[in-house]
VOPAGU-2260 file (C-alpha; in pm, 1 decimal, decimal comma):
REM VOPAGU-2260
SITE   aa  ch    i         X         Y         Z
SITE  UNK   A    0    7975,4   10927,2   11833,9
SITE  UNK   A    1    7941,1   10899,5   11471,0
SITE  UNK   A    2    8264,4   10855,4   11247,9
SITE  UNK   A    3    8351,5   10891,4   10898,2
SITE  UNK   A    4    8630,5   10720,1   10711,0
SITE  UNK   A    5    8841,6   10875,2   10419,5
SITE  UNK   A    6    9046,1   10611,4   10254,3
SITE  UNK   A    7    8817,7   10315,8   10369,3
SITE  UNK   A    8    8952,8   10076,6   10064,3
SITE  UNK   A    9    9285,8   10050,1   10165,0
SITE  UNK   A   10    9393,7    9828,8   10477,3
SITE  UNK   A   11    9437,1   10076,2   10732,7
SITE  UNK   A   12    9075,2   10203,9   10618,3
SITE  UNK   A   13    8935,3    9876,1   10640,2
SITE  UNK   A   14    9094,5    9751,3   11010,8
SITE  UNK   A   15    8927,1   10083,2   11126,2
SITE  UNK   A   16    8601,8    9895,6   10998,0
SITE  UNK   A   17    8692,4    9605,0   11171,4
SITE  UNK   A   18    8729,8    9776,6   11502,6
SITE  UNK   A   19    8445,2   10093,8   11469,4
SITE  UNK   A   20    8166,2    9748,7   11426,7
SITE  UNK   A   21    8282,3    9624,2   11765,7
SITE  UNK   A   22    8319,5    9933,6   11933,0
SITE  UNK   A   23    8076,7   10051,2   12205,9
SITE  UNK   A   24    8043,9   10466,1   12158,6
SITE  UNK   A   25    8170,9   10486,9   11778,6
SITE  UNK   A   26    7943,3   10447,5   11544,5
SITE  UNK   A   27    8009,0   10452,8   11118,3
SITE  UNK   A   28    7821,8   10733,9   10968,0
SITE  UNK   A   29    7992,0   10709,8   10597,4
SITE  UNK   A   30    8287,8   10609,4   10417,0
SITE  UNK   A   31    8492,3   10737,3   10135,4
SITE  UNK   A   32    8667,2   10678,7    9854,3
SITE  UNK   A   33    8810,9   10908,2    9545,2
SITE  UNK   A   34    8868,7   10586,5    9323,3
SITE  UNK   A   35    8585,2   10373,7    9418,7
SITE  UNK   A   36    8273,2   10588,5    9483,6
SITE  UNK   A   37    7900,6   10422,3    9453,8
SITE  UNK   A   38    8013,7   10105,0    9526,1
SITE  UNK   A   39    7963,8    9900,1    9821,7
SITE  UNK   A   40    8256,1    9862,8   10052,6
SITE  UNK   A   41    8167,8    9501,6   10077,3
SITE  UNK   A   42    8211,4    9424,2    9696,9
SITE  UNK   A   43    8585,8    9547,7    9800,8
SITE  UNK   A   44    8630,8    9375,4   10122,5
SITE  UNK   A   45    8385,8    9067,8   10102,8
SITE  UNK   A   46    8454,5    8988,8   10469,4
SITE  UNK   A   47    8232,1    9256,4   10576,4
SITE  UNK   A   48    7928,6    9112,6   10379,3
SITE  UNK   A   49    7614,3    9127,4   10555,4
SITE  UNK   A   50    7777,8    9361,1   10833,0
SITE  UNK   A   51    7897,9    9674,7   10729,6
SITE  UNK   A   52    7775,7    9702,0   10324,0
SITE  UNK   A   53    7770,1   10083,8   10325,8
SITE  UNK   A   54    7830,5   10287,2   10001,6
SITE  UNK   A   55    8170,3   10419,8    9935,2
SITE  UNK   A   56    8115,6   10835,3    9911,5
SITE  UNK   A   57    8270,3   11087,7    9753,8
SITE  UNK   A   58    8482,1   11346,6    9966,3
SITE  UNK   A   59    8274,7   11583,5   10122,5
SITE  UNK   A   60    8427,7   11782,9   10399,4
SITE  UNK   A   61    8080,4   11981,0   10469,0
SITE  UNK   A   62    7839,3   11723,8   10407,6
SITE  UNK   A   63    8096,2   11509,6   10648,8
SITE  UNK   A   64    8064,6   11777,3   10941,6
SITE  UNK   A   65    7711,1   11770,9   10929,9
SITE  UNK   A   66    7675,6   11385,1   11012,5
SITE  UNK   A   67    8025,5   11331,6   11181,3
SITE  UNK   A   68    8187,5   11381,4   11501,3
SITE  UNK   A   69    8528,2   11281,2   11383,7
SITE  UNK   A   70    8659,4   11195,6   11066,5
SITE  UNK   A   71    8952,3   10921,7   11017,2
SITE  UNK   A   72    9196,5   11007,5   10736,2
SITE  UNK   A   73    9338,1   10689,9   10631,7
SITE  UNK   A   74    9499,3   10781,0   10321,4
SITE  UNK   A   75    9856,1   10771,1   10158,0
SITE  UNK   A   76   10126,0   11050,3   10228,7
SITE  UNK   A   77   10030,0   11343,8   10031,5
SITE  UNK   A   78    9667,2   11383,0   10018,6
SITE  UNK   A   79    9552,4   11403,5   10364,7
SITE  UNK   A   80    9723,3   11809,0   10373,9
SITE  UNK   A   81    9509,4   11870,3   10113,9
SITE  UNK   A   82    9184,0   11784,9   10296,3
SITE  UNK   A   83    9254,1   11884,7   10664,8
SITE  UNK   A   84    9227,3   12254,0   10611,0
SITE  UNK   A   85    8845,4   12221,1   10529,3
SITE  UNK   A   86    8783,7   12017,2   10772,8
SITE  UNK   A   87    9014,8   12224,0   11052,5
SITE  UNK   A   88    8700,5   12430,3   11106,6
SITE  UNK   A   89    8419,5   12248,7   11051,0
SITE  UNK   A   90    8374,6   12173,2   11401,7
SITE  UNK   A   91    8463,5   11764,8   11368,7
SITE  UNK   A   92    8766,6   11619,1   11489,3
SITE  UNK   A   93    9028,8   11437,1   11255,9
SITE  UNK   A   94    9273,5   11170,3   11316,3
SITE  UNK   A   95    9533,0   11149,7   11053,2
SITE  UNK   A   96    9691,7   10792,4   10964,1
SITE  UNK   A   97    9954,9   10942,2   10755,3
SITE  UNK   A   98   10246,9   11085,5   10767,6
SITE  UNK   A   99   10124,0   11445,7   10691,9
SITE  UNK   A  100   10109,4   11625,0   11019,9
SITE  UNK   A  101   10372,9   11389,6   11205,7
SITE  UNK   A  102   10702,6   11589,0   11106,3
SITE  UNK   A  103   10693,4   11966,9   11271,1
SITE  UNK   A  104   10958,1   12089,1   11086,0
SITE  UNK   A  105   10806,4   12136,1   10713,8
SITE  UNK   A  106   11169,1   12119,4   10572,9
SITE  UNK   A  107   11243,3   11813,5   10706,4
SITE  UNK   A  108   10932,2   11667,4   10606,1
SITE  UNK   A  109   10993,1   11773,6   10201,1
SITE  UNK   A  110   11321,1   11569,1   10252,7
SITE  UNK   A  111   11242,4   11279,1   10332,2
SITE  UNK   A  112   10892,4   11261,6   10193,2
SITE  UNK   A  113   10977,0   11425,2    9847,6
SITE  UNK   A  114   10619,8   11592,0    9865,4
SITE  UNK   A  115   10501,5   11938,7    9959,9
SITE  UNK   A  116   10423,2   12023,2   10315,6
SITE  UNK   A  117   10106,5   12066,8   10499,4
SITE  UNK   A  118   10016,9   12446,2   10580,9
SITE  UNK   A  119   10253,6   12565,0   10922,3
SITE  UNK   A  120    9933,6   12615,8   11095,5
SITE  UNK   A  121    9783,6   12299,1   11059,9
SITE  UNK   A  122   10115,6   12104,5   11152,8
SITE  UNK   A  123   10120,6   12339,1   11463,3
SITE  UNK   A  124    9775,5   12224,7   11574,3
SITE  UNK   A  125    9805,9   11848,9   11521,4
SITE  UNK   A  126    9857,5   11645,1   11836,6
SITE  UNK   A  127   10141,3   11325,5   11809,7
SITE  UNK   A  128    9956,5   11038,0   11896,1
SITE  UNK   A  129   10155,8   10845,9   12075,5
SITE  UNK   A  130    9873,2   10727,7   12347,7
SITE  UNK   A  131   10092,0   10577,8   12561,4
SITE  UNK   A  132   10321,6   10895,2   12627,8
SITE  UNK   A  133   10136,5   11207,3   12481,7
SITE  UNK   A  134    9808,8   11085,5   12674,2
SITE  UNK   A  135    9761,8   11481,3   12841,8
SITE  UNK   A  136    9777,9   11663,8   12487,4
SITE  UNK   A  137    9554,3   11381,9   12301,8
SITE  UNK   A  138    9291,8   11436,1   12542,7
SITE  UNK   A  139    9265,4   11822,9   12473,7
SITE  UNK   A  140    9293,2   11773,8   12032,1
SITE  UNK   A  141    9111,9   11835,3   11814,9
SITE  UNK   A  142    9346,7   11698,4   11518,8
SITE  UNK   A  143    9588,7   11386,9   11617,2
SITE  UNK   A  144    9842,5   11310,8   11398,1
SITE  UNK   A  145    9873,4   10949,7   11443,0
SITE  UNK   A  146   10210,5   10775,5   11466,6
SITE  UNK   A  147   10370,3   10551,1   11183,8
SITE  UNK   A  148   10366,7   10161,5   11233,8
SITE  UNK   A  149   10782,3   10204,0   11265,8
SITE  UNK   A  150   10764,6   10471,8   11473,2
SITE  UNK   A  151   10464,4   10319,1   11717,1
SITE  UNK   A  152   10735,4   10001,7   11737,7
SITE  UNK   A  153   11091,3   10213,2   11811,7
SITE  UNK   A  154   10930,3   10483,2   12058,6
SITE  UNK   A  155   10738,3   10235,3   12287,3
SITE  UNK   A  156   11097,8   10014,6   12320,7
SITE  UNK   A  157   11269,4   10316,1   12348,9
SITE  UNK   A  158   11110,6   10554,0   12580,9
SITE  UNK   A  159   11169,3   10428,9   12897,4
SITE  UNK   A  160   11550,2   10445,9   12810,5
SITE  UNK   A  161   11570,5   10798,0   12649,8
SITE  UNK   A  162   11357,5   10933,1   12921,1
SITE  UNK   A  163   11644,7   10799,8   13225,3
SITE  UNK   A  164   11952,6   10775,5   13064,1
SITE  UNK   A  165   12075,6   11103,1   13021,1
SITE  UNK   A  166   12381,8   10978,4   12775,1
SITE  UNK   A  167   12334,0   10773,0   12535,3
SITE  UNK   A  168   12633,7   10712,7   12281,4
SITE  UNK   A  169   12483,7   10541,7   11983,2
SITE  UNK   A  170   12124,3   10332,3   11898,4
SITE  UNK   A  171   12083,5   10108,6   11606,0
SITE  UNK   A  172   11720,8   10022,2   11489,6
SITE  UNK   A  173   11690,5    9713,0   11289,7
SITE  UNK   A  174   11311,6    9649,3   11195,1
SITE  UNK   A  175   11118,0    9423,4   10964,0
SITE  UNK   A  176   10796,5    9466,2   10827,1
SITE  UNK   A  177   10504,8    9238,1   10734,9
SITE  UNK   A  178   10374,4    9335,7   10296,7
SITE  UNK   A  179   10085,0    9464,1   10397,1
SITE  UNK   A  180   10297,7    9755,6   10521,3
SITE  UNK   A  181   10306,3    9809,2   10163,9
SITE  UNK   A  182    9921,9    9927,3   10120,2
SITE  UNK   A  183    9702,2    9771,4    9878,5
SITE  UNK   A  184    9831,5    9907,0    9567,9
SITE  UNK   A  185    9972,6    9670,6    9322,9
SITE  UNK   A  186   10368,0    9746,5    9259,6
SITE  UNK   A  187   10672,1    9518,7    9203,5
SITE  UNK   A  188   10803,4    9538,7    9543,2
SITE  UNK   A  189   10529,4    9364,1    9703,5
SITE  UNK   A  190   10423,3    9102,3    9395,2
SITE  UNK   A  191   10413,6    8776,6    9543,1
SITE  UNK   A  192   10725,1    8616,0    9339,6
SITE  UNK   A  193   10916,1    8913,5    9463,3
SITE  UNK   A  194   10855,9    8927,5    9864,9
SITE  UNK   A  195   10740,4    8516,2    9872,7
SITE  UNK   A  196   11123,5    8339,0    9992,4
SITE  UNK   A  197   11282,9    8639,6   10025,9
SITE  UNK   A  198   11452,0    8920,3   10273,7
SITE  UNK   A  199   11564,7    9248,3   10160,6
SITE  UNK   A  200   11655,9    9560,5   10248,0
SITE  UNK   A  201   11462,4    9899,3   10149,2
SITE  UNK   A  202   11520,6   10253,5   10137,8
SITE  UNK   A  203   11835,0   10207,1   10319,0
SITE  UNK   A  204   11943,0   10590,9   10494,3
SITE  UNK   A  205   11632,8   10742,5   10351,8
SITE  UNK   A  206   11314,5   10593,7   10538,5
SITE  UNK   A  207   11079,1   10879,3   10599,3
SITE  UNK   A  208   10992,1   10719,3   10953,1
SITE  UNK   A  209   11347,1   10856,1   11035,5
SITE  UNK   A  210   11309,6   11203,5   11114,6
SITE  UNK   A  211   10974,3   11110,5   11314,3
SITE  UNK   A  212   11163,4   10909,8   11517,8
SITE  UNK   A  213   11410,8   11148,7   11607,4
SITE  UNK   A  214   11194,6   11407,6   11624,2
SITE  UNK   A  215   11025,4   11201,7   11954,4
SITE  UNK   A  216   11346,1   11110,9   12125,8
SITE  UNK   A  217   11532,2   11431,1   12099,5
SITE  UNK   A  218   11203,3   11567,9   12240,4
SITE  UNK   A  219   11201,7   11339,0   12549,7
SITE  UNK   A  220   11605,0   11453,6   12571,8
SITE  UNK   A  221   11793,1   11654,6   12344,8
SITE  UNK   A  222   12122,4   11531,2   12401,2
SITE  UNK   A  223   12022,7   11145,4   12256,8
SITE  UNK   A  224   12200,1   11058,4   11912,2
SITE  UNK   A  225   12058,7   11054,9   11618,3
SITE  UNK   A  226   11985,4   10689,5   11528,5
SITE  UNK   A  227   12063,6   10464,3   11228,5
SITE  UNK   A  228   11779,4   10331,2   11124,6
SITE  UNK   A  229   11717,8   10012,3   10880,2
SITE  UNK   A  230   11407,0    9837,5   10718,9
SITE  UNK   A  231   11330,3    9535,7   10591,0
SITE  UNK   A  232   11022,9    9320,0   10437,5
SITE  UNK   A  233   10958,9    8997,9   10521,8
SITE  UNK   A  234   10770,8    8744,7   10307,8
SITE  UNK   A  235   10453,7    8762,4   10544,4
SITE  UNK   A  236   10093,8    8965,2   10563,2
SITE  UNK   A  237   10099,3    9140,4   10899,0
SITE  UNK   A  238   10362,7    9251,9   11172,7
SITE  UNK   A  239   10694,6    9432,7   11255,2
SITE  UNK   A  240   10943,4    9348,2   11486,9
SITE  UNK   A  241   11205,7    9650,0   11544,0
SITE  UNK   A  242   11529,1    9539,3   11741,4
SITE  UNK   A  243   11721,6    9822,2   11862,6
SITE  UNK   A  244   12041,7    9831,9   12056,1
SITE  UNK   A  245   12162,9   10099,0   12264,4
SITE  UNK   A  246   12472,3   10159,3   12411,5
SITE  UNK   A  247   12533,3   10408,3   12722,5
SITE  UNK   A  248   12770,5   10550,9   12846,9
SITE  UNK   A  249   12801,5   10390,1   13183,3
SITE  UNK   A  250   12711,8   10061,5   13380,1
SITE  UNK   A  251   12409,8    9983,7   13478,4
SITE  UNK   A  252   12236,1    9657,6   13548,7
SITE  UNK   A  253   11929,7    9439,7   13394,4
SITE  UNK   A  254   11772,6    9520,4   13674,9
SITE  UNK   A  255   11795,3    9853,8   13706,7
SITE  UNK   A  256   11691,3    9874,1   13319,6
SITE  UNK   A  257   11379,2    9634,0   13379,5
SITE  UNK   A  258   11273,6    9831,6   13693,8
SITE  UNK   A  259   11230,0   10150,3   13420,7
SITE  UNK   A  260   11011,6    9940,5   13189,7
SITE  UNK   A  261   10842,2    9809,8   13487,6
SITE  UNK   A  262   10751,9   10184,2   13645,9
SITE  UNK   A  263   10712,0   10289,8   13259,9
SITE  UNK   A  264   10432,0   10075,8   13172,7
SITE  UNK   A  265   10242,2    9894,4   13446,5
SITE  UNK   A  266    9977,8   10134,3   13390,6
SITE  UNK   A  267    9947,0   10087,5   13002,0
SITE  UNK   A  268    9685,8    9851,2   12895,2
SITE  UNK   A  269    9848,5    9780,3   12577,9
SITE  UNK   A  270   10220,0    9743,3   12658,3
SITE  UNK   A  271   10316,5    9410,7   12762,6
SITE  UNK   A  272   10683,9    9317,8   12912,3
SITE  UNK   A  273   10750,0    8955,9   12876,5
SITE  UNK   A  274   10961,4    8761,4   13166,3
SITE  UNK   A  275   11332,0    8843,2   13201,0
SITE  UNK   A  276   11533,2    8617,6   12924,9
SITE  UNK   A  277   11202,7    8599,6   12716,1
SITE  UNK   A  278   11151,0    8800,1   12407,8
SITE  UNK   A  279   10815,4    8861,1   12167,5
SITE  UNK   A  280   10762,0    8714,6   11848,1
SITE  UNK   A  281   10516,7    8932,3   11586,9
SITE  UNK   A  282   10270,6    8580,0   11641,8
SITE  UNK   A  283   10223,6    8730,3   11983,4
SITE  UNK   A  284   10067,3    9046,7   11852,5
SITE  UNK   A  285    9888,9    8949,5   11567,4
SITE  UNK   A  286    9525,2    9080,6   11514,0
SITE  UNK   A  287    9585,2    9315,6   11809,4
SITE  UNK   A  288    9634,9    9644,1   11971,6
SITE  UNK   A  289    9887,6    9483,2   12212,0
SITE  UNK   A  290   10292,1    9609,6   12172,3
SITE  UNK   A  291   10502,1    9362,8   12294,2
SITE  UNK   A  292   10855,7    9423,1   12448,0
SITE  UNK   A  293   11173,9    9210,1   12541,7
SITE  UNK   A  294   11484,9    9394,1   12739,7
SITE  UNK   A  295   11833,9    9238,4   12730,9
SITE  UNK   A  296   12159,0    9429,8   12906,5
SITE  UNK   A  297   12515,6    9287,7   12767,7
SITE  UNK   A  298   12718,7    9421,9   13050,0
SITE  UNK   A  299   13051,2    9340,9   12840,6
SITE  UNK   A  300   12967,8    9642,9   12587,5
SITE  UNK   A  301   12714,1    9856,2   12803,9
SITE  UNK   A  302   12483,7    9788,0   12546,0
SITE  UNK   A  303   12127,0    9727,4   12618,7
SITE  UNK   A  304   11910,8    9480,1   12357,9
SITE  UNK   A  305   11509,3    9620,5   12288,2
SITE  UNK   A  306   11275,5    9372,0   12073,2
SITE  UNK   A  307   10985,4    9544,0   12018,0
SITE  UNK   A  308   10665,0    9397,9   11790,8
SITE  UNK   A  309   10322,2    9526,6   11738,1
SITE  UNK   A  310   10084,6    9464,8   11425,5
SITE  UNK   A  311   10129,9    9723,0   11180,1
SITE  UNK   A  312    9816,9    9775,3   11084,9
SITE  UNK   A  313    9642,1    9716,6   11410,0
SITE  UNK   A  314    9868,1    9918,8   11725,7
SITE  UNK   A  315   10144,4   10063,4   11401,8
SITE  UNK   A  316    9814,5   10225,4   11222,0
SITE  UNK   A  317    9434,8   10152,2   11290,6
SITE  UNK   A  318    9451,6   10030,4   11667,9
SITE  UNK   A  319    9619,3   10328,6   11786,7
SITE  UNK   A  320    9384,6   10524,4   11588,5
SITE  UNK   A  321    9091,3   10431,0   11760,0
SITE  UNK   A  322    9304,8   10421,5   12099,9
SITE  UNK   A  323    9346,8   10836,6   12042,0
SITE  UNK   A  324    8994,3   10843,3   11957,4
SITE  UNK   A  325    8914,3   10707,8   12226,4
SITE  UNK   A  326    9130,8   10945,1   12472,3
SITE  UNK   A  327    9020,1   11204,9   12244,4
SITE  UNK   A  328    8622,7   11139,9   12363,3
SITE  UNK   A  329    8680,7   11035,3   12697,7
SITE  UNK   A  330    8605,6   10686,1   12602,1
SITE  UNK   A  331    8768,9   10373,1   12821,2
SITE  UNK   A  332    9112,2   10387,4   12632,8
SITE  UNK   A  333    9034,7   10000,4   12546,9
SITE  UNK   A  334    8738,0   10050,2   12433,3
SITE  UNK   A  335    8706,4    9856,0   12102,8
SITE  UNK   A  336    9017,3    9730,5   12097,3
SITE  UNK   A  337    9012,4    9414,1   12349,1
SITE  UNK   A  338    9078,8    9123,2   12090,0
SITE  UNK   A  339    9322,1    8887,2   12200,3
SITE  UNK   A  340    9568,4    8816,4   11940,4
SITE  UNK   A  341    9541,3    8580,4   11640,2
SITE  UNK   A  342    9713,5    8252,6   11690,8
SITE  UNK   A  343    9842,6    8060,6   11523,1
């Protein structure tokens, strides 16, 4: 299957690279750029020399369709509404990396994301990508709106919960992000003197990953809380690590809650539980497609501990990408995707 990459300068764009030269059915037809066209994407991302020196494109939704079975939009919030209605009937299938087609309601999406909407229809046709619990619907799209790194992180520790507990009184989400989170664009908040020795804080009660989140777990059960949700960069390149803590409304035992993740995810090729008392680290993860999740239950407060990690721009953006795509084609789900993780 031949793929086409809008967006391929940026980091997302370029782990798609990374994973599309390795993979055994996708193949890279072309990739795009609206700021660097007619240059090769190796003069950007010298890494690839030698192995992937194609020309960066202008966009081309037509010209696109004729040579492209899918197309991956890996660009910021904003522009990819602009460009899936040509390509919505052009008879190619589009995965969308931001966060676009993600929020249903197109109200909810101008609040938190300060931009204009996508078109209804288009938002009503795009799949959530989730792999791991939306598997059914992925395989039948046509358009997957894929998940956010934050998102990917929270939903996979929380699911097994939301999904058996039917009251839950409260859950707190405290997550940390790797810079490259950030994209490639230059701007103070990422500048090396800024992030390098330092932990802070950002866009505390107004993350746009917010609503997405809620819109997942109040879809699984509609009586869950919503959450309060915090974020916060850490001086290194790749990885998040989102603690949450849930308290319910009754007692329960570790046990009971690791038999859930258990029966949740032994058939998930990318989830991975670690041993009772054990919890991840984002070193675990790095490089790959793998989440990794720890479960703690304080039986003093009913409250029960999640560490989730994943690699932002690997399972949290790119990885799951090609994971959908994957579904999406009838592909082995791990097709592409089997690197062990980066250590140390």
């Amino acid at each position: 299957m031949k793929v086409s990459i809008v967006g391929a300068t940026g980091y997302g764009g370029a782990e798609l690279i990374r994973i599309i030269n390795n993979h055994s059915h996708l193949t890279l037809a072309s990739v795009h750029s609206s700021s660097k066209t007619g240059q090769a994407i190796s003069n950007e991302y010298p890494h690839f020399m030698h192995e992937v020196d194609d020309i960066l494109l202008e966009i081309n939704p037509e010209q696109m369709a004729k040579t492209s079975d899918l197309v991956f939009l890996a660009t910021p919030n904003g522009i990819s509404k602009g460009l899936t209605p040509f390509f919505k009937d052009l008879n190619i299938k589009i995965i969308d990396l931001s966060g676009d087609l993600r929020i249903k309601d197109r109200d909810e999406y101008q609040k938190w994301y300060k931009k204009e909407a996508a078109d209804e229809e288009v938002i009503g046709r795009a799949v959530y990508g989730l792999s791991e619990w939306n598997k059914e619907n992925i395989l039948q799209a046509d358009m997957i709106a894929n998940p956010g790194c934050f998102p990917t992180a929270t939903l996979l520790g929380l699911a097994p919960l939301i999904q058996n507990f039917s009251a839950i009184e409260d859950i707190i989400i405290d997550a940390k992000t790797g810079v490259s989170g950030a994209g490639r664009s230059l701007s103070a908040a990422s500048h090396f003197s800024e992030v390098n020795e330092n932990l802070k804080i950002y866009k505390v009660l107004e993350h746009q990953h917010t609503p997405e989140i809620e819109q997942q777990i109040k879809a699984w059960n509609q009586h869950t809380p919503n959450i309060s949700f915090s974020a916060h960069l850490v001086p290194m390149t790749r990885g998040i690590m989102a603690t949450m803590y849930v308290k319910v409304d009754r007692g329960t035992s570790f046990q009971e809650i690791w038999d859930l993740f258990k029966s949740a995810y032994e058939d998930k090729p990318f989830v991975r539980l670690h041993p009772p008392g054990s919890f991840p680290s984002t070193k675990h993860v790095y490089g790959s497609n793998y989440c990794d999740i720890g479960v703690a239950y304080d039986d003093r407060t009913n409250r029960i501990t999640i560490v989730s990690v994943i690699d932002n721009l690997m399972k949290g953006a790119a990885g799951q990408a090609v994971q959908n795509a994957n579904l999406m084609f009838g592909f082995n789900e791990t097709d592409g995707l089997q690197y062990l993780p980066l250590f140390p």
